[in-house]
C-alpha positions as CSV (number, residue, x, y, z in Angstrom):
1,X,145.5,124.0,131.5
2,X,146.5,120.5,130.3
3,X,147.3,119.8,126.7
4,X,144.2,117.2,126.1
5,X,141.2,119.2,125.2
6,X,138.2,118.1,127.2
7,X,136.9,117.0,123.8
8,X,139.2,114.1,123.5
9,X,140.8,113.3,127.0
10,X,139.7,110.5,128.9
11,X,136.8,111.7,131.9
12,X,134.8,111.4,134.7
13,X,131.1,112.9,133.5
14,X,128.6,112.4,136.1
15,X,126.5,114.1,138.4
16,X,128.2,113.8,141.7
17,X,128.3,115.4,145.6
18,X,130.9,118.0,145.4
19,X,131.8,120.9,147.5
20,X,135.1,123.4,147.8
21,X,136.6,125.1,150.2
22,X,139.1,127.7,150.3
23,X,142.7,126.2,150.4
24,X,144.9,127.5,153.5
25,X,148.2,126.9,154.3
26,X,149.5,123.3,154.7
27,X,152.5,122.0,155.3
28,X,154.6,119.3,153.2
29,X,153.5,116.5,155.6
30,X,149.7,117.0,155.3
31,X,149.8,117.1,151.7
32,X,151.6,114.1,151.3
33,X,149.4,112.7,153.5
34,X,146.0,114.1,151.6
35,X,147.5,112.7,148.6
36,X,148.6,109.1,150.6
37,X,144.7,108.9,151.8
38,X,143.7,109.7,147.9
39,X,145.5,107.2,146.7
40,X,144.0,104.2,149.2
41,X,140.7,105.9,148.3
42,X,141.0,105.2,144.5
43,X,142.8,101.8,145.3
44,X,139.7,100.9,147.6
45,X,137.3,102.1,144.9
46,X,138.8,100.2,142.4
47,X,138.8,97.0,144.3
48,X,135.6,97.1,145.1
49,X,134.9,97.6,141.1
50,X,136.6,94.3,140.4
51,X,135.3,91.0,140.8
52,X,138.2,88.3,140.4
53,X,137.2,85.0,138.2
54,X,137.2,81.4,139.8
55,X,138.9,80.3,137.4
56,X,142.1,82.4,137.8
57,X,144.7,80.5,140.4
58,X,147.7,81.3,139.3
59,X,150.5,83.7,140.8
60,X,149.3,86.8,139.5
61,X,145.3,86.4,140.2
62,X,147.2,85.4,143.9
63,X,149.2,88.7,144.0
64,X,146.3,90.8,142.4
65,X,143.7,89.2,145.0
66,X,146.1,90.1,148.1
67,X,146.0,93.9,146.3
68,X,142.5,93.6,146.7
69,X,142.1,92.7,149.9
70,X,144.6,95.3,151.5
71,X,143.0,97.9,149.6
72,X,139.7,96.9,151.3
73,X,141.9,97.0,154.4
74,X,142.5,100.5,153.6
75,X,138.8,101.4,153.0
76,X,137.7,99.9,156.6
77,X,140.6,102.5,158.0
78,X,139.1,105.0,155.8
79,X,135.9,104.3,157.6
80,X,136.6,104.2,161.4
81,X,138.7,107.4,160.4
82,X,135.4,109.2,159.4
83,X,133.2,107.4,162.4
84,X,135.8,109.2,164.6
85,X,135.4,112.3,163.5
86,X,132.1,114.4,162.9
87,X,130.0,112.9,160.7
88,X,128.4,115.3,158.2
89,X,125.5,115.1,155.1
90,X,126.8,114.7,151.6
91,X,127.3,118.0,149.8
92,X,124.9,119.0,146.8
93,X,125.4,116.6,143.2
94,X,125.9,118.4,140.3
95,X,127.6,118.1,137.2
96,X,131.5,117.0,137.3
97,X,134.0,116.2,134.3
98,X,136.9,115.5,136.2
99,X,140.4,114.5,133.7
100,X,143.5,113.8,134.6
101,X,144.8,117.3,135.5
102,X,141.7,119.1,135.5
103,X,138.0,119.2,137.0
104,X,135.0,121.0,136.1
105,X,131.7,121.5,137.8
106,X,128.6,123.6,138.0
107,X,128.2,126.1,141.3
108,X,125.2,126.7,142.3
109,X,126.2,128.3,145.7
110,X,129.3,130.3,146.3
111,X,131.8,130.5,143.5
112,X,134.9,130.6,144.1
113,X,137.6,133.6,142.2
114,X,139.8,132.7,139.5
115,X,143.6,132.2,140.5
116,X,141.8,131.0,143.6
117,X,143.5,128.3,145.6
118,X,140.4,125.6,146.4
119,X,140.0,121.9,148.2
120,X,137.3,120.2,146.2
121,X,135.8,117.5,148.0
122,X,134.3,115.2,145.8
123,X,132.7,111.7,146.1
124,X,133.2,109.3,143.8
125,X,130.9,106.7,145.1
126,X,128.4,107.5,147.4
127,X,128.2,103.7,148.9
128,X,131.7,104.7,150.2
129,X,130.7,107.9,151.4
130,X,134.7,109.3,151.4
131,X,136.1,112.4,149.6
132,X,138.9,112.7,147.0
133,X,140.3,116.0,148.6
134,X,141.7,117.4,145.8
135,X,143.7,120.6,146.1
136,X,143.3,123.0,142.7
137,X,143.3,126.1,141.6
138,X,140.8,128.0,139.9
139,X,141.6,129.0,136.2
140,X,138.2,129.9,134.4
141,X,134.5,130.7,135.4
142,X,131.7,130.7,133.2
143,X,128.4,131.7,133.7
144,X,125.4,129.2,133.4
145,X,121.7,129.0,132.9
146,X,121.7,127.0,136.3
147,X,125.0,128.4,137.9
148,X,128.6,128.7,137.4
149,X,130.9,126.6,135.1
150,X,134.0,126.0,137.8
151,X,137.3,125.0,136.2
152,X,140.3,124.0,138.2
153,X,143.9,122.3,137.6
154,X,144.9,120.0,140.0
155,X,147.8,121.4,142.3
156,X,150.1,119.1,144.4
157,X,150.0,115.9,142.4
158,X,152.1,113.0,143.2
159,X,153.0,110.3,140.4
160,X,151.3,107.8,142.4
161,X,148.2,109.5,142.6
162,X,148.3,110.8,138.7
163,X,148.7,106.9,138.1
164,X,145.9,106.0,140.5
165,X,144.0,108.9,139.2
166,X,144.2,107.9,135.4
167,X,143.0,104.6,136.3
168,X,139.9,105.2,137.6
169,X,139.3,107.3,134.8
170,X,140.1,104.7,132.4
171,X,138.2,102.2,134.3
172,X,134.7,105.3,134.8
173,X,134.9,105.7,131.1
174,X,135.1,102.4,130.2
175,X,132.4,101.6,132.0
176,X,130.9,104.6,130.4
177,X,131.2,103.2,126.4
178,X,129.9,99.9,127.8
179,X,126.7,101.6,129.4
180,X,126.0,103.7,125.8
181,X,126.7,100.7,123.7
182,X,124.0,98.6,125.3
183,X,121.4,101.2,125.1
């Protein structure tokens, strides 16, 4: 697995829809382009997060402002993608800790085996009801009061979307400390 233990990487820890499926065979193309629609999905996310001050006018608010707004470009595409297609319920929440190379999650349904190759399908915001599909494979199960403890290292990760990726979990557990701090 990665070197940062759980215990001291940056996370994700919510409870979240999640599903998996069994990974087949894909060429180079489509997982570049999983990876590509991954990427505009944590871009999107992430400028929907951010609200810009008045007050900024100069060149970079300008140039961070026009990031903005194509990544909300890229969110309607994301959309009228998924209206084309079949529209289908949100899978199950559970618990996630998602890190930078890694995911966890309780499965209450079907588990998948270890040394499995999976998809996991999980929604990071269900306002935006898209999927990260994240392609992994499955390196430990343990058994649960409610379930089974999934872990699974990322497979197929581009430097863009390790980049993208680590932002949002900065920016999820940031948001985080805040939230504990004021309680």
């Amino acid at each position: 697995m990665n070197e940062a233990t759980p215990n001291t990487a940056v996370a994700l820890e919510a409870t979240l829809p999640i599903a998996w499926s069994a990974a087949g065979e894909v060429s180079r193309a489509h997982t570049e382009l999983r990876m590509q629609t991954n990427i505009s999905l944590l871009r999107a996310l992430a400028a929907i997060d951010v609200v810009t001050p008045e007050h900024e006018t100069h060149g970079e608010a300008t140039q961070k402002a026009l990031e903005r707004v194509e990544a909300k470009m890229d969110v309607v595409l994301l959309l009228v993608a998924q209206l084309m297609g079949v529209s289908k319920p949100l899978p199950p929440e559970t618990q996630v800790s998602m890190f930078s190379q890694s995911i966890t999650w309780v499965e209450n349904g079907t588990v998948p085996d270890v040394g499995q190759s999976v998809v996991v399908d999980l929604y990071l915001n269900v306002r935006l009801p898209q999927a990260l599909h994240l392609p992994a494979i499955v390196k430990e199960l343990q058994p649960q009061e409610k379930g089974v403890k999934v872990t699974a290292e990322f497979l197929d990760m581009t430097e863009d979307f390790d980049e993208w990726l680590t932002r949002t979990l900065f920016r999820y557990h940031r948001r985080a400390l805040q939230a504990s701090k004021q309680v």
